[in-house]
DOLUMTOR-691235 format. One record per residue: residue number from 1; x, y negated, z of N, C-alpha, C in turn; residue in three letters. Coordinates in nm, 3 decimals. Layout:
// residues N
 seq    n_xx    n_yy    n_zz   ca_xx   ca_yy   ca_zz    c_xx    c_yy    c_zz type
 NUM       X       Y       Z       X       Y       Z       X       Y       Z  ALA
...
// end
This chain:
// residues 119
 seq    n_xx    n_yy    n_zz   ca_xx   ca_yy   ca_zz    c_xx    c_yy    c_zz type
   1  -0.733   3.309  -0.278  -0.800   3.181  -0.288  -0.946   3.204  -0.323  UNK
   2  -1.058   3.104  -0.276  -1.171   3.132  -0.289  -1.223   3.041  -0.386  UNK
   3  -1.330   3.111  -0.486  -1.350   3.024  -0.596  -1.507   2.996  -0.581  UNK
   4  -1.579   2.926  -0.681  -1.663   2.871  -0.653  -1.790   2.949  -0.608  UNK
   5  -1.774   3.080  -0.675  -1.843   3.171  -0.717  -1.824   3.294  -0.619  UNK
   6  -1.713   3.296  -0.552  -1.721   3.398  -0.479  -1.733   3.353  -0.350  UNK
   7  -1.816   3.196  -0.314  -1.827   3.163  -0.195  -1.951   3.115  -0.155  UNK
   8  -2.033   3.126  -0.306  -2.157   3.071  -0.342  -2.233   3.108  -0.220  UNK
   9  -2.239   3.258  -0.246  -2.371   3.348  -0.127  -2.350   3.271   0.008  UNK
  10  -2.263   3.275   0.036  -2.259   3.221   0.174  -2.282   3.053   0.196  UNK
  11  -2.270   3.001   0.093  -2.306   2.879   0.097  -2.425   2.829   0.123  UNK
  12  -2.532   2.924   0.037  -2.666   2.883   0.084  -2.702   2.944   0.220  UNK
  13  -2.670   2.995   0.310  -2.669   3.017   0.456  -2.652   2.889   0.533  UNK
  14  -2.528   2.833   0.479  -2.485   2.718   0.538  -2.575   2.591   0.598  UNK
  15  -2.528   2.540   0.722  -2.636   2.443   0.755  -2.561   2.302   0.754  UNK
  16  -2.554   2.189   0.728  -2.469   2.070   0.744  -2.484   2.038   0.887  UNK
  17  -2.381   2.048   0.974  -2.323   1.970   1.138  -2.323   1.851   1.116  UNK
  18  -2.322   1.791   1.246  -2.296   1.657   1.263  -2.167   1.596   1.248  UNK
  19  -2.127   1.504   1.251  -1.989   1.423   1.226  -1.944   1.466   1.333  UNK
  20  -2.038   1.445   1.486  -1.962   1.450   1.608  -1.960   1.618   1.621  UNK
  21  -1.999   1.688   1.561  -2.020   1.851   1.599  -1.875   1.854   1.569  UNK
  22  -1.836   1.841   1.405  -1.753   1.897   1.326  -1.615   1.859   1.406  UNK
  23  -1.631   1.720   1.467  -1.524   1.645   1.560  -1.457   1.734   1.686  UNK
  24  -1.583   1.771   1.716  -1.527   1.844   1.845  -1.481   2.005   1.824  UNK
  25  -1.528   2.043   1.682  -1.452   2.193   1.634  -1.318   2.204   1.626  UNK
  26  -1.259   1.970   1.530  -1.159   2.045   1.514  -1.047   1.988   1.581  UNK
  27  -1.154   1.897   1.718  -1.059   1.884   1.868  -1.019   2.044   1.940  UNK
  28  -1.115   2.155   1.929  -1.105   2.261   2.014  -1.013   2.370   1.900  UNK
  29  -1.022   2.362   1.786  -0.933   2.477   1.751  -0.819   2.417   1.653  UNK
  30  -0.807   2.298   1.626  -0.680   2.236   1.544  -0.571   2.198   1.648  UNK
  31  -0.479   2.249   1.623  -0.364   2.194   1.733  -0.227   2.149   1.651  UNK
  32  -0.186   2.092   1.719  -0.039   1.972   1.657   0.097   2.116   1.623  UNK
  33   0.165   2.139   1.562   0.288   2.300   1.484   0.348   2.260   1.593  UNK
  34   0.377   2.076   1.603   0.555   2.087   1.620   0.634   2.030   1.566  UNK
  35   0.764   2.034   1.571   0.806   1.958   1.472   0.957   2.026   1.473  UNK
  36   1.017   1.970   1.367   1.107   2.072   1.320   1.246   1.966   1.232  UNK
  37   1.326   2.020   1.212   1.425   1.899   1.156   1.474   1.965   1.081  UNK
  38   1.515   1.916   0.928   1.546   1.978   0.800   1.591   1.940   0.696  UNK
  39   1.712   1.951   0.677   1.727   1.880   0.553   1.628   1.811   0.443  UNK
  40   1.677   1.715   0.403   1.598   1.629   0.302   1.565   1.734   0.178  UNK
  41   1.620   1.838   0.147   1.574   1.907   0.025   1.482   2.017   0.036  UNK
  42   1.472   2.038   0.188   1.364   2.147   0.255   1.230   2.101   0.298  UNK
  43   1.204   1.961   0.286   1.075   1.896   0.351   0.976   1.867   0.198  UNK
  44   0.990   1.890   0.088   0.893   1.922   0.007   0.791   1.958   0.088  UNK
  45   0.676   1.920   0.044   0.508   1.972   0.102   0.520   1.953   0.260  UNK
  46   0.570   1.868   0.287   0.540   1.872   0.454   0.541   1.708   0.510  UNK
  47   0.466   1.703   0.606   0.409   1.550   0.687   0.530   1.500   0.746  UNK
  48   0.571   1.366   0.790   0.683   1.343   0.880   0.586   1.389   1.018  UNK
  49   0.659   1.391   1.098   0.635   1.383   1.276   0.625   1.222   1.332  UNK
  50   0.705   1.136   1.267   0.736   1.012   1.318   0.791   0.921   1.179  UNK
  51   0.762   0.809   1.218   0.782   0.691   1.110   0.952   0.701   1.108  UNK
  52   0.976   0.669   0.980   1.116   0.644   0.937   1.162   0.512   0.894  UNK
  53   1.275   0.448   0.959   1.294   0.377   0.900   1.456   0.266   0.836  UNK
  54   1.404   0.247   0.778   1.531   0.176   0.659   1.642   0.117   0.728  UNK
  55   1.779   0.113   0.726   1.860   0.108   0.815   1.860  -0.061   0.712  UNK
  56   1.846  -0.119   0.591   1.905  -0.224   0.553   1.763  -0.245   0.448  UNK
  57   1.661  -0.390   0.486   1.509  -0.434   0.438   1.586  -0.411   0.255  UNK
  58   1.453  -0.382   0.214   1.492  -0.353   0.072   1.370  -0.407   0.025  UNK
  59   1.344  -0.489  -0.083   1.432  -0.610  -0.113   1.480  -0.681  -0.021  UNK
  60   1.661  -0.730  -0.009   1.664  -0.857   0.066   1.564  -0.965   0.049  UNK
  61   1.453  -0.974   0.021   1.410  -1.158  -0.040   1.306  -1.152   0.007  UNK
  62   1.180  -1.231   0.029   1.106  -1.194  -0.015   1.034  -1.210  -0.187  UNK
  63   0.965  -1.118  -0.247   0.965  -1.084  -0.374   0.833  -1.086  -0.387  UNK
  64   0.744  -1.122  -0.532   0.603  -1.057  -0.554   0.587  -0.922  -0.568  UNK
  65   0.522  -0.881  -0.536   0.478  -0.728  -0.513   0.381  -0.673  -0.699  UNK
  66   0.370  -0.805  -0.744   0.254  -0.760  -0.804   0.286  -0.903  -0.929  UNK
  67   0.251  -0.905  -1.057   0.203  -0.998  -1.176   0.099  -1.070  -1.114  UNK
  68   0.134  -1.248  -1.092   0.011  -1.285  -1.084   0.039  -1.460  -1.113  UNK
  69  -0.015  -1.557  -0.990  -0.040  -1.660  -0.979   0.031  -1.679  -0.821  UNK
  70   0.161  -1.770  -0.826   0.175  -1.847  -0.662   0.135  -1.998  -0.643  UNK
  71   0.058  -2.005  -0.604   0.023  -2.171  -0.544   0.068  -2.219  -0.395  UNK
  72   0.082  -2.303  -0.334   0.102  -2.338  -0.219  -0.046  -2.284  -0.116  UNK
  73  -0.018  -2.260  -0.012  -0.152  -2.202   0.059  -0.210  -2.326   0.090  UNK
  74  -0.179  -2.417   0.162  -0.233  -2.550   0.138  -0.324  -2.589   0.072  UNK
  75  -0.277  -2.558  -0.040  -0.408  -2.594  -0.165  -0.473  -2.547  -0.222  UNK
  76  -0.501  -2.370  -0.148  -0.588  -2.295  -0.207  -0.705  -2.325  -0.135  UNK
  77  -0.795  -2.322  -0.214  -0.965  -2.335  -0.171  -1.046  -2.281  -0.284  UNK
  78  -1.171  -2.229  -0.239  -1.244  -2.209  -0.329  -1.299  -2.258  -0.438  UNK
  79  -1.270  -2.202  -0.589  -1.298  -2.312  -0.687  -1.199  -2.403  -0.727  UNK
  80  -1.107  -2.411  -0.661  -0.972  -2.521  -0.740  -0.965  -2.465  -0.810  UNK
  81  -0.903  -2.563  -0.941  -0.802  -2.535  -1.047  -0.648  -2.564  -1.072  UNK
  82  -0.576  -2.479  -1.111  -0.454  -2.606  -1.090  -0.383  -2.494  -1.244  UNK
  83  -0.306  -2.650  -1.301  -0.238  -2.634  -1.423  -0.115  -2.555  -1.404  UNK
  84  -0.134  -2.461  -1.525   0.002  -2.374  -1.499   0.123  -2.406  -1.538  UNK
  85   0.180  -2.480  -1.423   0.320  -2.586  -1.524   0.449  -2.476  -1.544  UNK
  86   0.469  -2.344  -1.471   0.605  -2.277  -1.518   0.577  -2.097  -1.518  UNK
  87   0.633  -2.067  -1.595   0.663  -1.892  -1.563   0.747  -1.859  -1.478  UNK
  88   0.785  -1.820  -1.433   0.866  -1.748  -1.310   0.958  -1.594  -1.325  UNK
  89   1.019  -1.558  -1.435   1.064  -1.389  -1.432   1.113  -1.337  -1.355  UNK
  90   1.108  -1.220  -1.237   1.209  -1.167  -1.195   1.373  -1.118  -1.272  UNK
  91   1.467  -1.154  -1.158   1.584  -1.148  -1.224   1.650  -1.281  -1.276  UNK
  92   1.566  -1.376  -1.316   1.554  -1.501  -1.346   1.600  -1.638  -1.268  UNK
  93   1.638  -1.761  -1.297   1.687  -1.852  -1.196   1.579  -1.869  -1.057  UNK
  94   1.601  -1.887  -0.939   1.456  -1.917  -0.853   1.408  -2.084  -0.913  UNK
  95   1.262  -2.027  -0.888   1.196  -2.104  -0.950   1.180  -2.223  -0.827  UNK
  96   1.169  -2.346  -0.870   1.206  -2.489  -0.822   1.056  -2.457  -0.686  UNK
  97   1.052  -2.554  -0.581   0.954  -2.529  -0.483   0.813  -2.541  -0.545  UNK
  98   0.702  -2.452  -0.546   0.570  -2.494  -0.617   0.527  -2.651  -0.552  UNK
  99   0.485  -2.737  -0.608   0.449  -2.865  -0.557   0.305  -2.830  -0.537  UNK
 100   0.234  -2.961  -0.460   0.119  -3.001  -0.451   0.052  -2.955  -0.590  UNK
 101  -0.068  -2.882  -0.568  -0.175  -2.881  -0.661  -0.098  -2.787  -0.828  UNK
 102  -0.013  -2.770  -0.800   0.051  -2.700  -0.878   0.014  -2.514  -0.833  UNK
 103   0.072  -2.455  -0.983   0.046  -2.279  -1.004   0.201  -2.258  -1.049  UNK
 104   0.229  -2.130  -1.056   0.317  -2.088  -1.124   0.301  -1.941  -1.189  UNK
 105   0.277  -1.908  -1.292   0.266  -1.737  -1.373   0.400  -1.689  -1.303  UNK
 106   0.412  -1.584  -1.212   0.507  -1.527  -1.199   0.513  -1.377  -1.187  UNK
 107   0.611  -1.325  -1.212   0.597  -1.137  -1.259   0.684  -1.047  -1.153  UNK
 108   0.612  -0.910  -1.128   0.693  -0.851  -0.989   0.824  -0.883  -1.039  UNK
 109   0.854  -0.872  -0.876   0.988  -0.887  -0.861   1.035  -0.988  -0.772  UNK
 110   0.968  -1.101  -0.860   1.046  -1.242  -0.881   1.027  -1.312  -0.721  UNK
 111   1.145  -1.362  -0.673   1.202  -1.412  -0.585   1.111  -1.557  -0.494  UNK
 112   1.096  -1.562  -0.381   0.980  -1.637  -0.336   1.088  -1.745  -0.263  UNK
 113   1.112  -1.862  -0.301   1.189  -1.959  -0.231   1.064  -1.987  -0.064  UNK
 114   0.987  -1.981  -0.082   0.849  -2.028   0.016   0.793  -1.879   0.015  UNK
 115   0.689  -1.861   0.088   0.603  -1.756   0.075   0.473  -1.815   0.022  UNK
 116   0.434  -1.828  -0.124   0.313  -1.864  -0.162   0.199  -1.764  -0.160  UNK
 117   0.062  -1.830  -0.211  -0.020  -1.699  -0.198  -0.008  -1.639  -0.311  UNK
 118  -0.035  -1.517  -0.366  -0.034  -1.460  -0.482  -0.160  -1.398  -0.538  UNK
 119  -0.280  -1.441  -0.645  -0.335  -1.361  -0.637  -0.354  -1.313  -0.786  UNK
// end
């Protein structure tokens, strides 16, 4: 392995390429292995070849991704305010439909009867 110091000298030789130079170096000498199939306990440190995917959507629901605020999209605009009439927990009963002009505090997880916005 090369350290900072034992690559120094040659560094100041060095000239900075272009974006498109460096592009076409590593169109002409980088090439694609291959691909290879391997048990799940042998693919440590290595890229897929191709997207994988989930035989059954996980979460069934849709869910918040994230702690925040759901309002109706409807009534988001810049600068509204709207009163925070309920909490929302994941795991928790689903929370009743957000109304007009209404917010709700709700925490990942938690279960989206509607798809509100979240921010």
């Amino acid at each position: 392995m090369f350290d900072s110091r034992s690559i120094a000298p040659f560094a100041r030789r060095l000239r900075m390429i272009s974006f498109d130079d460096a592009q076409a170096l590593l169109v002409e000498f980088v090439k694609p292995l291959g691909t290879e199939y391997l048990p799940l306990e042998d693919c440590r440190r290595r890229v897929l070849a191709e997207d994988v995917h989930a035989l059954v959507a996980s979460p069934r629901r849709d869910v918040s991704a994230m702690d925040g605020y759901a309002l109706r999209d409807a009534d988001a605009e810049v600068g509204a305010h709207f009163p925070r009439s309920r909490k929302s927990f994941a795991g928790g009963e689903l929370p009743p439909e957000i109304g007009s002009g209404d917010a709700a505090r709700i925490f990942t997880g938690q279960v989206f009867q509607e798809a509100p916005i979240v921010w």
